[in-house]
C-alpha positions in Angstrom: 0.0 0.0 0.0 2.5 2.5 0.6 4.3 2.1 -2.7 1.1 3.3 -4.3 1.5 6.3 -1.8 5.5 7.0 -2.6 4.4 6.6 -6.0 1.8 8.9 -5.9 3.8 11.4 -4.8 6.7 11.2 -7.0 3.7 11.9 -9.7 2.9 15.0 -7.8 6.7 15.9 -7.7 7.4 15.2 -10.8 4.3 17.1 -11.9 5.7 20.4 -10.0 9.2 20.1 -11.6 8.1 19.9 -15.0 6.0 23.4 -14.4 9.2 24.8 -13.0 11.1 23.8 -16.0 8.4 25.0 -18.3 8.0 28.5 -16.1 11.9 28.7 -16.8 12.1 28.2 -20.3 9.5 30.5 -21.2 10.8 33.3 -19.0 14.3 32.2 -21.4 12.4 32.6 -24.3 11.7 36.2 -23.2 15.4 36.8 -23.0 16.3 35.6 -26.2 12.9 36.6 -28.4 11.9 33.8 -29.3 14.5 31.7 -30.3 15.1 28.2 -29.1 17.7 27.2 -26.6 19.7 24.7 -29.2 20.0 21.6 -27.9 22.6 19.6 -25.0 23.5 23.2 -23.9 25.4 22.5 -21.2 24.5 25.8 -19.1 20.7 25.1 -20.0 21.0 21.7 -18.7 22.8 22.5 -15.5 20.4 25.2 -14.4 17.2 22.6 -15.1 19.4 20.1 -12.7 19.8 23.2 -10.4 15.7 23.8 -10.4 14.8 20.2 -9.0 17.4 20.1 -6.8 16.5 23.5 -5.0 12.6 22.1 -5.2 13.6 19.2 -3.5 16.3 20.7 -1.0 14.4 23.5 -0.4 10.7 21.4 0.3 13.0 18.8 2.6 14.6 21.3 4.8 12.1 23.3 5.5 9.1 21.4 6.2 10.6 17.8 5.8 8.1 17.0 2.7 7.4 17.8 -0.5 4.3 19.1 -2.1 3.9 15.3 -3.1 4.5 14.0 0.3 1.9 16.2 2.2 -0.9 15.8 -0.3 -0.2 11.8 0.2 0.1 12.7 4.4 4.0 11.6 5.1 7.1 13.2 5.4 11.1 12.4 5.7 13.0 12.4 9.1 15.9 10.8 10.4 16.1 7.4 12.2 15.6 9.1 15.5 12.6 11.6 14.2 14.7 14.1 13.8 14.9 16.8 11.0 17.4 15.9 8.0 20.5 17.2 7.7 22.3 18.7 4.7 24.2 15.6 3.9 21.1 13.9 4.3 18.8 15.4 2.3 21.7 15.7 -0.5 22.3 11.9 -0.2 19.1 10.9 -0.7 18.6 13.2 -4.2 22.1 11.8 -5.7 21.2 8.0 -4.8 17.4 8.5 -6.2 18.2 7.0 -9.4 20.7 4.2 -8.5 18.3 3.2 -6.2 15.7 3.1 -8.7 18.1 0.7 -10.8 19.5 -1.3 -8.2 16.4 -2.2 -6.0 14.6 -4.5 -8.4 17.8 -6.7 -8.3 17.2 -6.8 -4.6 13.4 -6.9 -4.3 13.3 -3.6 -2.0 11.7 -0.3 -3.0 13.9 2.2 -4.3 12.3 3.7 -1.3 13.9 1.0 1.1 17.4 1.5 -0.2 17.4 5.2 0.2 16.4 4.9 3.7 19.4 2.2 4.5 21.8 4.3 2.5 20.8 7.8 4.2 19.4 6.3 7.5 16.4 8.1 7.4 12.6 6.9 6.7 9.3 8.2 6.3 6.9 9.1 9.4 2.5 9.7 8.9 1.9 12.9 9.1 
């Protein structure tokens, strides 16, 4: 049941992101009147990476959820119920997608890995 629930809320996430990328390109497209960002920019690219990861950094460390995880009622804390920490909150954004590849080899969630690797876990809200 709660895989439906993390899923549900990367959805959301992932929902949110791609309206902050789109916000972003258009308010580019301002800047350079009209014309189109050409492709594997590197600069372009960096500051869309830059955009989720401040979503993500930003919704964990100051409320311990994102958008996703409060309309689905959990949130991220440590082990002990504790807040994240820096290291923490970055771990568990680098590892997201070698979790994601790694876990179906080991019959875990992606979810479960990312807890064990960045001892944290999710708490009902």
């Amino acid at each position: 049941m709660f895989f439906i629930k993390y899923s549900g809320a990367l959805i959301y996430d992932l929902i949110i992101v791609s309206i902050l990328f789109f916000a972003y390109t258009s308010a580019l497209l301002l800047f350079t009147h009209g014309q189109a960002i050409p492709p594997a920019t590197r600069w372009y690219q960096l500051s869309l990476f830059s955009i989720a990861f401040v979503y993500y950094y930003g919704s964990i460390r100051c409320g311990g959820q994102t958008v996703g995880m409060k309309a689905w009622r959990f949130k991220l804390t440590t082990e002990s119920g504790k807040k994240l920490s820096r290291q923490q909150i970055i771990a568990r954004f680098f590892y997201f997608i070698p979790a994601t590849l790694i876990a179906p080899f080991c019959l875990k969630g992606s979810y479960v890995l990312l807890h064990q690797w960045t001892q944290t876990r999710f708490k009902k809200v």
